[in-house]
C-alpha distance (Angstrom), angle and dihedral (degrees) to the residues before:
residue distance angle dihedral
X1 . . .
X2 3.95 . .
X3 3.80 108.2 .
X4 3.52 133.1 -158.3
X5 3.90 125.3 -168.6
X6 4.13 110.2 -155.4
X7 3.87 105.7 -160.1
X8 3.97 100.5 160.0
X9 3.98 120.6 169.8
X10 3.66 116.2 -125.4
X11 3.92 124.2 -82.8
X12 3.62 107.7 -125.1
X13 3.40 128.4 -127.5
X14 4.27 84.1 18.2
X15 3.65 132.8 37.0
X16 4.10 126.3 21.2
X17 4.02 117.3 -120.9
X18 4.21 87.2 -97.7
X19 3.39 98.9 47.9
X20 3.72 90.8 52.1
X21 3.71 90.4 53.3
X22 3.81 88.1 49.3
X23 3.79 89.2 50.2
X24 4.22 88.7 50.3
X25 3.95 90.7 47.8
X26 3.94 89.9 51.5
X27 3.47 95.2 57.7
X28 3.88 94.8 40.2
X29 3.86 96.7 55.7
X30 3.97 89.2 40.3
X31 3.91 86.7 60.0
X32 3.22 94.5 64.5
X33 3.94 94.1 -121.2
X34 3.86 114.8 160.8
X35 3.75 104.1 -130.5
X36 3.48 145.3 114.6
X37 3.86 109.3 -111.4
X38 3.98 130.4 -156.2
X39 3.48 130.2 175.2
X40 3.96 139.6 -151.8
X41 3.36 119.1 166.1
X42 3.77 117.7 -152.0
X43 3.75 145.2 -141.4
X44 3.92 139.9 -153.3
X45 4.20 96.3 -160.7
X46 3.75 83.7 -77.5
X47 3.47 135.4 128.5
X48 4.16 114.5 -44.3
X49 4.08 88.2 23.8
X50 3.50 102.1 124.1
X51 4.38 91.4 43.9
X52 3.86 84.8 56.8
X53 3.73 103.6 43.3
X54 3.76 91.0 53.8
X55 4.09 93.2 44.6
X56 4.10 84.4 56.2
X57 3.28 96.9 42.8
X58 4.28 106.1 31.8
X59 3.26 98.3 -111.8
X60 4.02 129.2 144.5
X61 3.81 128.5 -105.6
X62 4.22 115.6 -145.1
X63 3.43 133.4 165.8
X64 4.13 143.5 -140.3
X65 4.13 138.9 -175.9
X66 3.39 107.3 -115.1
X67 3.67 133.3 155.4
X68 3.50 121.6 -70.8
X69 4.29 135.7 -132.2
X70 3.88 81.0 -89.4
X71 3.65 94.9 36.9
X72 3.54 94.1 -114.9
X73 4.25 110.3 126.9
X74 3.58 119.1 -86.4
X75 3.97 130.2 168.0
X76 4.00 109.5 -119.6
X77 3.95 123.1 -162.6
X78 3.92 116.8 -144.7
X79 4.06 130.8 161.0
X80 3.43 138.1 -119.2
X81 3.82 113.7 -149.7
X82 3.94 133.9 175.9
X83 3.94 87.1 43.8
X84 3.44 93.2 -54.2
X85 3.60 112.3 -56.6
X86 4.06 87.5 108.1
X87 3.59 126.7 71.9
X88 3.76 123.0 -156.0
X89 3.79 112.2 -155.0
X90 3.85 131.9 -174.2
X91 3.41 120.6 -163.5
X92 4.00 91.7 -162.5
X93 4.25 77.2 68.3
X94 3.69 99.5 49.1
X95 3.96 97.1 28.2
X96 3.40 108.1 14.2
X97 4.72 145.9 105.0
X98 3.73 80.0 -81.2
X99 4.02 94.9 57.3
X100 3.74 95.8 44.7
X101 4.45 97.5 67.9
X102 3.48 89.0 -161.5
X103 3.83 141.7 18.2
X104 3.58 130.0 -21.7
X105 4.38 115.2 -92.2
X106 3.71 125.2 -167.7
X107 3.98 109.9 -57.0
X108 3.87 77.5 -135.7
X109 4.13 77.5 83.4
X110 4.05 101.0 39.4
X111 3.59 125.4 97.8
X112 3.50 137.6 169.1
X113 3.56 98.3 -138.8
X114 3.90 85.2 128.7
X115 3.95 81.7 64.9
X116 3.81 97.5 68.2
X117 3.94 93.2 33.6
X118 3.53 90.6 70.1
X119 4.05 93.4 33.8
X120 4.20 80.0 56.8
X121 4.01 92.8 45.7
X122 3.97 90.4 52.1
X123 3.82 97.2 46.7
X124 4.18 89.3 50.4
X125 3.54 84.9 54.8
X126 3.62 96.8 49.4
X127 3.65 117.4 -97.8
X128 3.76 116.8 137.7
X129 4.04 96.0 169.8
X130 3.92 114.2 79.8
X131 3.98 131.6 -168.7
X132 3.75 111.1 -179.2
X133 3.80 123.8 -170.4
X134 3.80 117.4 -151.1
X135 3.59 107.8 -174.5
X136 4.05 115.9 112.2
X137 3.69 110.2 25.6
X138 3.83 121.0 155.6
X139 3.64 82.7 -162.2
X140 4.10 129.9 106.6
X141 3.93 93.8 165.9
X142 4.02 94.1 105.4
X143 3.54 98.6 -131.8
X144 3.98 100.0 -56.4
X145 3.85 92.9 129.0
X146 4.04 90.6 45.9
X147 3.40 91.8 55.0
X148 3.83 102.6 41.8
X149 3.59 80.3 59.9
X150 3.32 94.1 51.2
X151 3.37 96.6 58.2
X152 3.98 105.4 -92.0
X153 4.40 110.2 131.6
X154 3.76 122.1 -135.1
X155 3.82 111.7 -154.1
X156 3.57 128.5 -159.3
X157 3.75 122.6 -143.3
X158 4.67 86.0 -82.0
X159 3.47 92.8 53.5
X160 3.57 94.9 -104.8
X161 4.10 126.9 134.4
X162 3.84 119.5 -109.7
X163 3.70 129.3 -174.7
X164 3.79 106.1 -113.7
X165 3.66 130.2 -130.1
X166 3.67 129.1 153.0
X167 2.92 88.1 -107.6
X168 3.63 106.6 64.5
X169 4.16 87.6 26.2
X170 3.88 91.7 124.4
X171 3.71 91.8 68.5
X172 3.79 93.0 60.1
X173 4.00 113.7 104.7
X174 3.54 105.9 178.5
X175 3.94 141.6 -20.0
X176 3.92 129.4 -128.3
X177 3.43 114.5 -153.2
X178 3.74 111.5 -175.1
X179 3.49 100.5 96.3
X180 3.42 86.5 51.6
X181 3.80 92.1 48.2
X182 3.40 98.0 51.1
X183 3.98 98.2 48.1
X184 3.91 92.8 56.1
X185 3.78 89.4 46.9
X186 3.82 105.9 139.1
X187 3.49 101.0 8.7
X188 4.04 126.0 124.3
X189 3.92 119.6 -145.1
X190 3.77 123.0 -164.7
X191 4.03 116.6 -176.5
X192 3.27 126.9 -147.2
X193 3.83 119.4 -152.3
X194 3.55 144.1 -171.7
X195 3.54 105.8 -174.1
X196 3.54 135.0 42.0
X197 3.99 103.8 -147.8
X198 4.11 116.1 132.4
X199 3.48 109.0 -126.8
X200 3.99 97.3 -107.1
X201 3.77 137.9 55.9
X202 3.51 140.6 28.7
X203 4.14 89.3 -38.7
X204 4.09 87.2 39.0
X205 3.86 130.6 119.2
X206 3.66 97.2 -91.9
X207 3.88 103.2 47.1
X208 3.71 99.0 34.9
X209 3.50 102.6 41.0
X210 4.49 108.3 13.9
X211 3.52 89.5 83.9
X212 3.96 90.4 53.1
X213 3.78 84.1 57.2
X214 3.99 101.4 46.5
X215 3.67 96.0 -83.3
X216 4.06 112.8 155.3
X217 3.75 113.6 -154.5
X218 3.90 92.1 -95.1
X219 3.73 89.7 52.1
X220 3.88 88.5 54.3
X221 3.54 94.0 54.6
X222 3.77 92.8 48.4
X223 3.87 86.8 47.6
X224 3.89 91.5 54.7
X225 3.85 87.6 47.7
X226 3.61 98.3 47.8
X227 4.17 87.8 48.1
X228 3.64 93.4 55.0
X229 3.82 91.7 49.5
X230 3.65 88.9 50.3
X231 3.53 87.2 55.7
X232 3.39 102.0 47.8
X233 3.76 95.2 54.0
X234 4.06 92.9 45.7
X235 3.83 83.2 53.5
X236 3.68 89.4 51.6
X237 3.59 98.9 48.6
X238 3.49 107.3 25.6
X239 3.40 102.9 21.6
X240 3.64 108.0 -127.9
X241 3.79 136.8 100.7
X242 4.10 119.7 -105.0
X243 4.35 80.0 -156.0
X244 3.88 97.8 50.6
X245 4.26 99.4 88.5
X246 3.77 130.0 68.1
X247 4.08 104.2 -121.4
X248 4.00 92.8 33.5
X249 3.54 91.3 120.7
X250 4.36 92.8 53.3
X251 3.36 107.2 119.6
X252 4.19 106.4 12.9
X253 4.16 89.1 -54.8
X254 4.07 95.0 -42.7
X255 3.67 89.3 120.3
X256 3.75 98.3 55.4
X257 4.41 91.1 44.1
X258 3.77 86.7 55.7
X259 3.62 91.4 43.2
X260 3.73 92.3 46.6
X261 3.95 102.9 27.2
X262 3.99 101.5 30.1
X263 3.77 99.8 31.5
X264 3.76 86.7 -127.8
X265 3.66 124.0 -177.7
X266 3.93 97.4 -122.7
X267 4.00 112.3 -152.3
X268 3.47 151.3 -165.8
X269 3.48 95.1 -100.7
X270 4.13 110.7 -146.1
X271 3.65 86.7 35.5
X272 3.67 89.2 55.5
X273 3.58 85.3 44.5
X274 3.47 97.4 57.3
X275 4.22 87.9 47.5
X276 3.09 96.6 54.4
X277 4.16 103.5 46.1
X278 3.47 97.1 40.7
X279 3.88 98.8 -109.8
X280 3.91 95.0 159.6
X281 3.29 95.3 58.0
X282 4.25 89.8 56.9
X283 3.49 90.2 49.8
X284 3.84 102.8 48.5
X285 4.43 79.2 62.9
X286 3.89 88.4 62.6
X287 3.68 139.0 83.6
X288 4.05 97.2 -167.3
X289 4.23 127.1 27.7
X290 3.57 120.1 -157.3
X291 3.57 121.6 -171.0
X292 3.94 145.3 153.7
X293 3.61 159.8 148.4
X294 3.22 148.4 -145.9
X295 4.20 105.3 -81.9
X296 3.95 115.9 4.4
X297 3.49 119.8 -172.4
X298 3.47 145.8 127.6
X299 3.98 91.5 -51.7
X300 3.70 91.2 59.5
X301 3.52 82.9 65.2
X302 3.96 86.1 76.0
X303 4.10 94.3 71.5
X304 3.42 102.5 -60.7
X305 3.93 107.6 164.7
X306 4.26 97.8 -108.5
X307 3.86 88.1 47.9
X308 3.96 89.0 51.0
X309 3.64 92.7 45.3
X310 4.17 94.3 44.0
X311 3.76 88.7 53.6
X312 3.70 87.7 57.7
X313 3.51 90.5 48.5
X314 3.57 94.0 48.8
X315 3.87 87.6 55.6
X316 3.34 91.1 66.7
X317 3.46 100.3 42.7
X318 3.82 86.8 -115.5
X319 4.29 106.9 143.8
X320 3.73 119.6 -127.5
X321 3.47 139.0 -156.9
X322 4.09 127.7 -168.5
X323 3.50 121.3 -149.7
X324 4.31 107.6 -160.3
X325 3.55 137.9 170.4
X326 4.07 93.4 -132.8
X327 4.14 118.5 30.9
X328 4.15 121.8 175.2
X329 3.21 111.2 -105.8
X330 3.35 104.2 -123.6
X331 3.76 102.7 38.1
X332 4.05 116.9 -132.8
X333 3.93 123.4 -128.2
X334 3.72 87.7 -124.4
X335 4.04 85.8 65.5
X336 3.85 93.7 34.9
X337 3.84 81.7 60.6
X338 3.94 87.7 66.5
X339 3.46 116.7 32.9
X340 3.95 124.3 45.6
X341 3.67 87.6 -153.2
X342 3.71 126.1 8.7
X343 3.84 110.9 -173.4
X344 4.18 135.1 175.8
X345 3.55 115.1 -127.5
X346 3.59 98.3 -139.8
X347 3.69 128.9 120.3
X348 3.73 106.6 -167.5
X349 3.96 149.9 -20.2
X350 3.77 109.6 -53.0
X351 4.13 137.1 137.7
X352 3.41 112.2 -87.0
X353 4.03 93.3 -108.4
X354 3.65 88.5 67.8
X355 3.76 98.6 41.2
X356 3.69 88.3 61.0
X357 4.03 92.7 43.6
X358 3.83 85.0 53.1
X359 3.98 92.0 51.9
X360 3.61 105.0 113.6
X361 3.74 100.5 46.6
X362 3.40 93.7 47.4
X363 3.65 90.0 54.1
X364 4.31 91.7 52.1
X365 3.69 88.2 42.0
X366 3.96 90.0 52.4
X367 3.60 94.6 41.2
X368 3.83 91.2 44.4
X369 3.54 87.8 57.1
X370 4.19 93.7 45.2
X371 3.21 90.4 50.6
X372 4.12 101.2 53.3
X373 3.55 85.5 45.5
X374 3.69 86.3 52.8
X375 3.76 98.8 42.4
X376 3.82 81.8 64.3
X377 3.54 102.7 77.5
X378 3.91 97.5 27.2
């Protein structure tokens, strides 16, 4: 029988990777189409990353109240796969829209202090084996409130410990890190990005991504500054550069501290995704993959999770088609190269708050009408 895998990405700001796929199937099997259906829904190291690694791979979601991107408390879910010994950590949980309880402030303000608290909690418990998921931070403070909570001591000018922000960066001296060092002792880190930006620059953290995260243009000057004095004392006291690693900038600077600070293996995160839950193997059983997300465009080009799993498709001579709420309208070659069809969801004019209300029945009315055209020539 004909078989079709649906492994869509989440739509953001609407419907979660599953539900998506659930939306697809709905519209398939009202079509009338004869084939056998399977879905896995996919991630980038996004939002909803750690929920869907542990449903692939049997793990076990918990929860803790840490502090939030405006250190207020919040109660962030993570994952513990391989029976535990391996944490799965989302920073859009700990440092993340869902943190905040209200509107975005300065990222001058944020830190990810909640990050490392729950990072600490894990490691008392016993896990040595760490997955952390960048994707949705509210946070530009590149890891100085993870690590302070880990342990590692910023100094001002006396000697004496201050509680970091970027804020308040320019009073910090100099950093000891062998608390720090000695509480992380043993444990692995593996970083999942979705972006490639360094940390610095016109392409950095704070002028790509601060205004994303309530950043006026003051703010993302200050942000810059207080980067580059970051990096300039890790250089001085650890001897490496905060600005040297593609990805550094994921996440408001987190991915360049756990490069730097952790030694983490930073990685392309939906291809990582797909390595680590066994997503070839699903797709070698089908004759058709259908995927999509909320906006793809010449950006998602650049990793995004339906362009990672397309290639793989492509591979294996297997066609796709991507079903997304926003398509260019004139659709490049590079995309064409991908997807056999790539088709918007949407059924007329409307703001965008509605569109995204109206996301799951425009995705069974699309796929409803895929799959009778389908049914016609199986």
């Amino acid at each position: 029988m004909f078989h079709i895998l649906i492994a869509p990405n989440s739509f953001k700001n609407s419907l979660k990777a599953d539900k998506v796929a659930n939306a697809i199937e709905k519209g398939l099997k009202g079509s009338g189409i004869q084939a056998q259906i399977s879905k896995f829904p996919i991630a980038d190291g996004g939002d909803y990353s750690s929920f869907l690694i542990c449903k692939q791979l049997n793990g076990e979601m918990k929860s803790m109240e840490v502090a939030g991107a405006y250190l207020r408390k919040t109660k962030a879910s993570f994952g513990l796969i391989d029976s535990g010994k391996c944490a799965v950590i989302e920073v859009a949980e700990t440092s993340g829209f869902k943190s905040i309880k209200g509107k975005l402030k300065s990222p001058l303000q944020s830190s990810s202090k909640g990050l490392g608290q729950l990072i600490s909690a894990q490691i008392e418990s016993g896990v040595e084996d760490f997955i952390i998921c960048l994707g949705g931070s509210v946070t530009v403070d590149c890891g100085i409130g993870m690590l302070q909570a880990l342990g590692l001591v910023f100094r001002d000018k006396k000697g004496n410990e201050i509680q970091p922000l970027p804020h308040n960066f320019d009073k910090v001296e100099s950093i000891d890190t062998s608390e720090f060092k000695e509480r992380i002792a043993g444990c692995r880190f593996t970083v999942l990005c979705d972006v490639e930006n360094k940390l610095l620059g016109a392409k950095g953290a704070a002028r790509v991504f601060g205004p994303q995260k309530g950043a006026s243009e003051e703010d993302i000057e200050k942000l810059e500054e207080f980067l580059k004095s970051f990096d300039r004392l890790t250089r001085k006291t650890v001897q490496k550069s905060l600005n040297s690693m593609k990805a550094g900038g994921a996440a408001g600077g987190l991915g360049a501290a756990f490069s730097v600070f952790f030694d983490a293996e930073l990685k392309e995160g939906a291809s990582y995704f797909c390595e680590l839950t066994g997503f070839d193997a699903a797709l070698d059983q089908a004759q058709l993959l259908m995927t999509g997300e909320g906006s793809i465009d010449s950006q998602s080009l650049e990793g995004k999770a339906p362009i990672v799993v397309a290639a793989k498709a492509k591979a294996k001579q297997i066609p796709c088609i991507a079903l997304a709420g926003k398509v260019p309208l004139k659709i490049s070659k590079e995309l064409q190269e991908y997807f056999l069809m790539l088709l918007p969801i949407g059924n007329q004019p409307e703001e965008l708050e509605e569109s995204l209300e109206h996301t799951e029945k425009n995705l069974v009315r699309t796929a409803l009408q895929l799959g009778r055209m389908l049914a016609q020539f199986k």
